[in-house]
C-alpha positions in Angstrom: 6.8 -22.7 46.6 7.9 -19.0 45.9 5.0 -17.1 44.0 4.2 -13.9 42.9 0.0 -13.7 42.8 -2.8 -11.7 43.2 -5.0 -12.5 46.2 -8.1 -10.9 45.5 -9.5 -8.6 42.8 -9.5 -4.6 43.0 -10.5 -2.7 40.4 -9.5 1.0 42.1 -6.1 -0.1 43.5 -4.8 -3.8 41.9 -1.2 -3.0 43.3 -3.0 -3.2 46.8 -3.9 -7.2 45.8 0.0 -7.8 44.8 1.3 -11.0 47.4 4.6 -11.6 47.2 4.7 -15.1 49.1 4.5 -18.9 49.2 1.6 -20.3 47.2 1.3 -24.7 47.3 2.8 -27.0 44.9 0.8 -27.7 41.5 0.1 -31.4 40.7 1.0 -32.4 37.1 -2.2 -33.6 34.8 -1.7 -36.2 32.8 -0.2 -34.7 29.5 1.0 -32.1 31.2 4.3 -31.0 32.4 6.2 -29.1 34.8 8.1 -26.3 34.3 11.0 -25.0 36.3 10.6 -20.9 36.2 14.3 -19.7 35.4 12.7 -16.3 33.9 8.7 -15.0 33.0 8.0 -11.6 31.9 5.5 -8.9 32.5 2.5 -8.0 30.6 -0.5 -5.7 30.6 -2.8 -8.7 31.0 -1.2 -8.9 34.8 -2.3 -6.0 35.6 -5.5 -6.4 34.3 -6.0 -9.6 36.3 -5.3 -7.7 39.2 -8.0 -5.9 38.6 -10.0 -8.6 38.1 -10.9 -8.2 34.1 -11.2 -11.9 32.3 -11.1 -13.5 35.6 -14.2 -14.6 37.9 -13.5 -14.0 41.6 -13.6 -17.1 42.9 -10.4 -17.9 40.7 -8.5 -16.3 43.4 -5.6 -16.3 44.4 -3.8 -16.6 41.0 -0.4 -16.6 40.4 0.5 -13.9 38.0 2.4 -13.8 34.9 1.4 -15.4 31.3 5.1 -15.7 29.7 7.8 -18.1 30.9 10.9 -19.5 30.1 12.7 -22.6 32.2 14.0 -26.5 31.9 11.4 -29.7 31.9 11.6 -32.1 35.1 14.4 -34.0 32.1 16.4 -30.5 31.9 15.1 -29.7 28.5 15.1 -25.6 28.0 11.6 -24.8 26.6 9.3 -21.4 26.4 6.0 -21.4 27.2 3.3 -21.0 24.8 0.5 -19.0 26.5 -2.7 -20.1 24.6 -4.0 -22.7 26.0 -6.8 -24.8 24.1 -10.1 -27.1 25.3 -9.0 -30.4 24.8 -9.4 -32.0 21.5 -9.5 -28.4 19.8 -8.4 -28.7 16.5 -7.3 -25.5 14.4 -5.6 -22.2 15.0 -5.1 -22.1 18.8 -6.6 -18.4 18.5 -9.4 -19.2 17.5 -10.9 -21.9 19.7 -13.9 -20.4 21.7 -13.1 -22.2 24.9 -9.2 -21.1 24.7 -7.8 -19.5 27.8 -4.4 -17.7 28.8 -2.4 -19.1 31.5 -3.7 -16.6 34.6 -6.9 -16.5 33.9 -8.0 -20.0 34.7 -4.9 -21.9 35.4 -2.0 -20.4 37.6 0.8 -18.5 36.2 4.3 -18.1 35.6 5.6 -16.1 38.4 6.3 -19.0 41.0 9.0 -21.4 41.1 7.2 -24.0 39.2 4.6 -24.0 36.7 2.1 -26.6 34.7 0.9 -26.5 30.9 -0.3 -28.7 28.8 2.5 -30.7 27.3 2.3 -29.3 23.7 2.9 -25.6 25.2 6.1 -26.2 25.4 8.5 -25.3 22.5 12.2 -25.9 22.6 14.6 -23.1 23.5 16.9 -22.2 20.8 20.3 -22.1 22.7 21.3 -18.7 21.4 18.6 -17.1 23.5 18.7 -16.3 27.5 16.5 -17.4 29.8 15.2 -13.3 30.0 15.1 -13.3 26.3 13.4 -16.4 25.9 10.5 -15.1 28.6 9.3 -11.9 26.6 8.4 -14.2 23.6 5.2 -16.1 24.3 2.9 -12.7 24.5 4.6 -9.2 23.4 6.4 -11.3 20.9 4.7 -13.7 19.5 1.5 -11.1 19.6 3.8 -8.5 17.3 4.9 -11.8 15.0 1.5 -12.3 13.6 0.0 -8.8 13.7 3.0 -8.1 11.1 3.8 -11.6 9.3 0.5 -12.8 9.5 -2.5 -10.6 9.5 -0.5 -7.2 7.8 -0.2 -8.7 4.5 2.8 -5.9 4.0 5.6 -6.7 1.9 9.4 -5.6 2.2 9.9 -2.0 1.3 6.4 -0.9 2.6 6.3 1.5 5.5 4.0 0.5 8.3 3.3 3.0 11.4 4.1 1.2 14.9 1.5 3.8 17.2 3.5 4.1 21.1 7.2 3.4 21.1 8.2 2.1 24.4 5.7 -1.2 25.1 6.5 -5.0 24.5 4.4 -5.2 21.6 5.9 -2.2 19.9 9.3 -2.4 20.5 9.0 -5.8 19.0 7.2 -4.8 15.7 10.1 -2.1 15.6 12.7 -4.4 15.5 11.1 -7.5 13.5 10.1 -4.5 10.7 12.9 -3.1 10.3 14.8 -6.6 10.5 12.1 -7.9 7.9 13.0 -4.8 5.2 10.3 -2.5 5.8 10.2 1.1 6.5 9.5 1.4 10.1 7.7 4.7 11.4 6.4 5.0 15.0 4.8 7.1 17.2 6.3 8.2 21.1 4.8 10.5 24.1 8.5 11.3 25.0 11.6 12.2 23.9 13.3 9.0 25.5 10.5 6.6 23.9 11.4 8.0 20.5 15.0 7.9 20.9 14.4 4.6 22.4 12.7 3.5 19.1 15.3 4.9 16.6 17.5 3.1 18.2 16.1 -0.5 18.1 15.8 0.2 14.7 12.8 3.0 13.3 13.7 5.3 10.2 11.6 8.0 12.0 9.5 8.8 15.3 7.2 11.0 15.5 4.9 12.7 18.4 1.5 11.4 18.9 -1.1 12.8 15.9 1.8 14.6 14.2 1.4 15.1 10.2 3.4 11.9 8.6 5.1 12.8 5.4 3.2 10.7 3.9 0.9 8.2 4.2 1.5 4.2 5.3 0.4 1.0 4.3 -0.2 -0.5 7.5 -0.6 0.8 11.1 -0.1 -1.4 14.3 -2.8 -0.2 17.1 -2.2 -1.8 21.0 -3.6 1.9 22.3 -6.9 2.3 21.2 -9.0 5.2 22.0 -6.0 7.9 22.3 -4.4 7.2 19.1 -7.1 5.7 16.5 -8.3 9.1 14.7 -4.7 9.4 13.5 -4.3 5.7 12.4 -7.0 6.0 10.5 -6.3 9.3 8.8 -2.6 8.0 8.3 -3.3 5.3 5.7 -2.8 5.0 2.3 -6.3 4.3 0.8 -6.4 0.4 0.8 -4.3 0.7 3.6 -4.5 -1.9 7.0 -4.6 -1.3 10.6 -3.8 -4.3 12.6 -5.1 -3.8 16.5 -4.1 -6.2 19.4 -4.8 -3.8 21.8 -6.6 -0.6 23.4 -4.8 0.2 26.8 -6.2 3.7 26.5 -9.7 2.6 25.9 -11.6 0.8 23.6 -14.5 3.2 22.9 -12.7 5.2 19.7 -14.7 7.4 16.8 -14.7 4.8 14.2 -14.6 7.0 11.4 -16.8 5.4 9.1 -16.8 7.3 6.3 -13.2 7.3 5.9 -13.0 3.3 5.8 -15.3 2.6 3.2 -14.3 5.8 1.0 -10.7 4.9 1.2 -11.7 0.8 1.0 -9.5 0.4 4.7 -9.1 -2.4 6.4 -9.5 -3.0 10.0 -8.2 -6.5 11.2 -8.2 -8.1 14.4 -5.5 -10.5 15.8 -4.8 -12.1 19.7 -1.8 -13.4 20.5 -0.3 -16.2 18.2 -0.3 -20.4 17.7 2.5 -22.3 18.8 3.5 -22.9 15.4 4.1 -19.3 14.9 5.9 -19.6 18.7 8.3 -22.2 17.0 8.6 -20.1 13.8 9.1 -17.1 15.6 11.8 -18.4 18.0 13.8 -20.0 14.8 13.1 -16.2 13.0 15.3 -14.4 16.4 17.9 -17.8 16.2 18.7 -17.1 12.3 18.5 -13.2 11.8 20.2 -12.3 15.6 17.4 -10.3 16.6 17.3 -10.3 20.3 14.3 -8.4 22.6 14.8 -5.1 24.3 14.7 -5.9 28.1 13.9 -2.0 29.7 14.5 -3.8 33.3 15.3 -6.9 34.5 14.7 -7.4 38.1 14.4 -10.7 40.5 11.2 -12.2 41.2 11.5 -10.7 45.5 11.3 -7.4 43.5 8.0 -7.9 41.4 6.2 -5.1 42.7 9.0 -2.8 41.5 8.2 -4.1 37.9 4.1 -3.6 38.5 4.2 -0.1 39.9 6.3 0.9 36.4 4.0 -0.6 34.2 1.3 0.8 35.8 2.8 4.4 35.3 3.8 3.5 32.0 7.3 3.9 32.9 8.6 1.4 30.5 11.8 1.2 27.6 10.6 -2.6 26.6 10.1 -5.6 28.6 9.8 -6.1 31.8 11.4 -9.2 32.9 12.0 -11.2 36.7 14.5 -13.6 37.0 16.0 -16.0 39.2 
């Protein structure tokens, strides 16, 4: 079958390990079933596989691509959730110590076909594309319970989104500002903060500038680059959620400040299907849809790698059939 997959890792150069190609069949488990790829989307974590972060070598090759959207062997339209658990876990799928993410043990979305556990599946609400439907089970689903579940905030509250352009925070722009809260964010470029004023921000701002005042909750996904000023830009009793350090994870943790000012620092990975589900009926009853900066075919992949890896990106990356 058609596949999109990384043949080997390399840490200096993972564009260099990017097969475009024919990679076998999968068998189907029982309880598991097979998914027809109609659309998957891109994410950081690809490129990290590339370089071979999270995955041990002999893994390879690995098909590429944790998000998916497509029909069941019986037609049904379904979105893949990504989180999958050990057997017999019982809980909150983020927290089960043996939990993986499609890619980094099993193979990936980017193929024709695809096999997950039956219970990672989650119906498709008709209302949503195929392309739509493929940016939810990471960027989305990731920015649904940084801001519904772990923020605390409540509507009217003004939370700071740091970096404007990514699948993450495009999608806490738009489910803030849907959700009734002041949405602030932070951009490198004129075009990223344009683009997030116009999914929906009350105000952008360049990286580290002076805030007019100070927020009640940040949303981190860049890490070293950008943590000085979420910490110095909350309110005191004020949250940062963090799903993320694509700049590095080695930031000045500014001690002093957190337990003077009583902050709170709170962790959160990705999302449980029931908060898939939730999320999916949240986009079906309020018309939110994802921004999609390029949608290209699956034959084009690398297209979609090389502007990721320059950061050359206005939302989600998304190949289709």
């Amino acid at each position: 079958m058609f596949a999109v997959y990384a043949q080997e890792p390399n840490a200096d150069s993972p564009l260099d390990s990017l097969v475009v190609g024919e990679r076998p069949e999968p068998e189907v488990p029982d309880g598991w079933v097979r998914v027809h790829v109609k659309a998957a989307s891109l994410n950081m974590h690809d490129l990290w596989t590339l370089r071979g972060v999270g995955i041990k070598p002999e893994q390879f090759p690995m098909i590429l691509g944790c998000d998916g959207a497509g029909t069941l062997d019986d037609g049904s339209e379904v979105v893949i959730h990504s989180v999958i658990n050990a057997p017999g876990w019982q809980g909150d799928d983020t927290l089960d110590p043996k939990r993986t993410l499609l890619t980094e043990k099993h193979q990936g979305t980017f193929a024709d076909q695809v096999v997950v556990p039956a219970r990672n599946v989650v119906p498709k609400p008709p209302a949503l594309s195929f392309a739509e439907a493929a940016t939810m089970g990471t960027a989305w689903l990731t920015a649904y319970r940084m801001l519904f579940v772990k923020s605390g905030l409540r509507p009217g509250q003004t939370m700071l989104v740091q970096g404007a352009s990514g699948g993450v925070s495009t999608a806490l722009v738009q489910l803030g500002r849907a959700a009734g809260f002041r949405v602030w964010v932070t951009g490198r470029t004129e075009e990223k903060r344009a683009l997030a004023t116009g999914l929906g921000a009350h105000q952008a701002f360049e990286p580290g500038a002076r805030l007019p005042e100070r927020v009640d909750a940040v949303f981190e996904t860049v890490g070293k680059a950008t943590w000085s000023h979420s910490v110095k830009s909350l309110k005191p009793g004020g949250i940062i959620v963090v799903s993320g350090s694509t700049s590095g994870p080695d930031a000045h943790a500014e001690l002093q400040r957190v337990f003077f000012l009583q902050l709170r620092v709170a962790g959160s990975t990705m999302g449980t299907r029931d908060e898939l589900a939730d999320l999916l009926s949240y986009l079906d009853l309020t018309g939110v849809r994802p921004q999609i900066g390029a949608k290209l075919s699956f034959s084009d992949a690398p297209k979609g790698f090389q502007a990721m890896l320059e950061g050359d990106t206005a939302g989600k990356i998304v190949f289709t059939r």
